[in-house]
N, C-alpha and C positions, 0 to 999 in steps of 0.2 A: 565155417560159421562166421557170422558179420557181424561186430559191435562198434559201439561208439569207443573213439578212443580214451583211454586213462584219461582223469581227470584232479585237480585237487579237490582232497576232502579231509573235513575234519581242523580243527582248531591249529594244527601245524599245516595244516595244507599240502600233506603228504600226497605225492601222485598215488593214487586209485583205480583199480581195475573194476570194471562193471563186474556184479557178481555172476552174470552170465559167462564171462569171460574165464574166471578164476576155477568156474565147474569143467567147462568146457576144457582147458588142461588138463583139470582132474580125469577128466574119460578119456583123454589121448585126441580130442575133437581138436585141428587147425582150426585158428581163430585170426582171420583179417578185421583190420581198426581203420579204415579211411579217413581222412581228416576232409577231404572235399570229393565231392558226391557229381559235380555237374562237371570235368574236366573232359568227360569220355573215356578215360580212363577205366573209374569203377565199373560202368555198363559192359566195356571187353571183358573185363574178368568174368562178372559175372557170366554172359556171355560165352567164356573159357569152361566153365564150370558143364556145360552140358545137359542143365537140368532141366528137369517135366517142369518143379513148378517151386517158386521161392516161396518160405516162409516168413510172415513178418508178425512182429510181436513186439510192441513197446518199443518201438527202435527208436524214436521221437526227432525222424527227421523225414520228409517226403524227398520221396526217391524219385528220379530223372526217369524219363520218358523213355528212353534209350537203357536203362536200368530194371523198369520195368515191364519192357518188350523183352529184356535177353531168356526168360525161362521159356519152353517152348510154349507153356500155357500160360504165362503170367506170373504175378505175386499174389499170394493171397496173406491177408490179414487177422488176425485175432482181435477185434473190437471188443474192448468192457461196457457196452452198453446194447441197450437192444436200437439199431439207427432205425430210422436217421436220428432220434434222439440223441442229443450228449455227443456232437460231433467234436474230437477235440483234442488239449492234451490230458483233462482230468475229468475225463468221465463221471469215475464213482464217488469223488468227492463233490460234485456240483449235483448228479443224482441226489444224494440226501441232503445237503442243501438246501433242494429247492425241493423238498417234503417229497419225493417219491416215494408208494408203497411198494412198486415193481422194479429191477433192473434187469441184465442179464448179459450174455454174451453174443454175438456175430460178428459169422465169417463173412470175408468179402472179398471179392478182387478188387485190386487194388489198382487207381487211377489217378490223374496228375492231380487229383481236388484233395481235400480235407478231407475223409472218410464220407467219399462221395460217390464209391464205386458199387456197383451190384453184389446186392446179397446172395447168399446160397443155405445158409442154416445160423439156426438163431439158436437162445436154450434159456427160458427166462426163470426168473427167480426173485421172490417176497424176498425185500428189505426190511431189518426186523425195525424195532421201535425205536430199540437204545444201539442198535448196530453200527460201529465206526466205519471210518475210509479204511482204518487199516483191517478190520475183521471181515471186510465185505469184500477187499483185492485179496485177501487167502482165498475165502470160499471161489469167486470167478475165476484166479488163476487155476483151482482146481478142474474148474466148470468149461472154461478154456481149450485144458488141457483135453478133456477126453472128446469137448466138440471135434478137436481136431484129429484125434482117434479114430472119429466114427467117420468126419464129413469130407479128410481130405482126400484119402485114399477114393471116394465116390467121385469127387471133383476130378483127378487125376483119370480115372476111367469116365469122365463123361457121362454119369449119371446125375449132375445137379442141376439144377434149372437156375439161371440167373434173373433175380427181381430186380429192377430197377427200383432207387429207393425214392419214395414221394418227398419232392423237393418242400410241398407245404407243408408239413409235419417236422421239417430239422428243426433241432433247436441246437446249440453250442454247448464246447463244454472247456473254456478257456483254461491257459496253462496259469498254475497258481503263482500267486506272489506273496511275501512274507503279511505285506498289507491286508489283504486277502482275513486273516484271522481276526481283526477287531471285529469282537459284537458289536451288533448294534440293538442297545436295549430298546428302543421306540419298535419294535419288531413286536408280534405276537410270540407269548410265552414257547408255545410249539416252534415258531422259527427261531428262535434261541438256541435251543435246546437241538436242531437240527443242525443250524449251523456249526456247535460245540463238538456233536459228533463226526461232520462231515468234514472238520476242517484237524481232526486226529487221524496219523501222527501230525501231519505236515500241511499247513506251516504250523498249526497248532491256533484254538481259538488263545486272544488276549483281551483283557480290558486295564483300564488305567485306571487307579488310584491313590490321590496323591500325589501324582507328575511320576510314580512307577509303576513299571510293568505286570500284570496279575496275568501268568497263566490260568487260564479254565480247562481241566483238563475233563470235566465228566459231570453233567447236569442232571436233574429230574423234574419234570413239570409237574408244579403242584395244582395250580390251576389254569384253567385255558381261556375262563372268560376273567374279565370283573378283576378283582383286586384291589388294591391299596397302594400308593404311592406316586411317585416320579420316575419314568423310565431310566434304569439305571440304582434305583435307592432300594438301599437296603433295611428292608423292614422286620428283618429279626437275624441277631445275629446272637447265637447263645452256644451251651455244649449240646445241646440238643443238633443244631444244623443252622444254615443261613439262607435264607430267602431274599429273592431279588425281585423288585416289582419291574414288568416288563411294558409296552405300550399297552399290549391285551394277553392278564394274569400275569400267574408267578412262576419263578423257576427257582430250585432249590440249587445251587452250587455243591456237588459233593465232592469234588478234588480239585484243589486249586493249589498252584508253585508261585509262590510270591516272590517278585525278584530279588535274587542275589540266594535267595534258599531253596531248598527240599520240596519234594512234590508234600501235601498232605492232607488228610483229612479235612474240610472244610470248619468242623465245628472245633477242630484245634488251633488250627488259623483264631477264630473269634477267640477263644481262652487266653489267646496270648495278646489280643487288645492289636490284633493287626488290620483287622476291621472291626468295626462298631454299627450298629442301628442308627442310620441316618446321613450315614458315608453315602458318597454316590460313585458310583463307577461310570467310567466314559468308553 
């Protein structure tokens, strides 16, 4: 098996085994870590290896030419999105993002492009309303997992048909940055409220108030048209709940980590006079 090597993580910056790596011992699986991919190097090994057909899965690095000619039939991929949609490093978080009702999974072989290579099976699936990035990468990794159950061993005997994927329907699906998480209240109530979910866990939504940092960790659209306010202002903040006027409607904040503390309840946050009616978030 092939992963990225150890990396630091974590507030010490301890070296890091990818959790693929750490299982993969666990089952007695040899596990290779390359640090550079385009030497000619890696393509012999693989190469060495003898195989019908590489798997690839999350690796988040585009493999050489010479890497992905060594299996006898290729590398095939496991895509989190249905392509050419979502071509990219973060599929499932830019999907709800950018308000999709649908995602899914596809397989594909794999060529020198960005997830540019012919498909072979696909497996789609409703994104729910309030469903995050991280609830929606469990469910696909599952979804993933059996596509490859069913579609690779066909691919391997040469029962799948390869589609090329229609280049005028891609759209991207850029790798995240911490940035990435500021709301933008001048947004519809719904793209709020999408954005909040899509951008959990990671990097997580933020907004600013008061020159500090407010996690938003979990919203509800109260209303989608119309409303009251300033994009950004807060028009009722009590033990009841806190309301946020958005460019078009409202959105309720109902888990929010204020910096330097605890994740909590939104309407304890207001008890404790940490926001007020009239506050504005940026």
């Amino acid at each position: 098996m092939v992963c990225q090597p150890d990396k630091p993580a974590g507030r010490g910056l301890a070296l890091t085994s990818p959790a693929v790596k750490v299982r993969a011992i666990e089952i007695g699986v040899t596990v290779v870590q390359p640090t550079k991919l385009r030497t000619g190097d890696f393509g012999e090994w693989v190469r060495a290896q003898d195989a019908d057909v590489a798997l690839v899965v999350a690796y988040g690095r585009i493999l050489p030419k010479d890497a992905l000619d060594a299996p006898r039939l290729g590398c095939v991929n496991v895509h989190a999105s249905l392509l050419p949609k979502y071509r990219g490093a973060a599929p499932i978080t830019w999907a709800i993002v950018r308000g999709e009702s649908e995602t899914g999974v596809t397989l594909m072989k794999l060529d020198e492009g960005m997830d540019t290579g012919p498909t072979f099976a696909r497996v789609a699936t409703p994104i729910g309303p309030d469903e995050t990035a991280g609830d929606l990468s469990a469910r696909l990794a599952r979804l993933g997992a059996d596509a490859v159950v069913e579609g690779l061993p066909r691919f391997v005997a040469g029962a799948c048909h390869l589609e090329a994927q229609d280049e005028a329907r891609a759209t991207t699906a850029p790798m995240l940055e911490k940035q990435h998480g500021q709301v933008d209240w001048k947004g519809a109530a719904q793209a709020v409220h999408d954005h909040v979910r899509g951008m959990s866990p990671w990097p997580g939504a933020f907004s600013v108030l008061r020159e500090r940092t407010v996690k938003i960790h979990a919203t509800r659209v109260i209303e989608r048209d119309g409303g009251r306010g300033r994009p950004g202002e807060v028009v009722l903040a009590d033990k009841s709940r806190v309301l946020i006027a958005c460019g078009k409607g409202t959105v309720e904040i109902v888990t929010v980590q204020p910096e330097g503390k605890r994740a909590m309840r939104a309407p304890e946050w207001a008890m404790g006079r940490g926001i007020v009616e009239g506050d504005t978030l940026l």
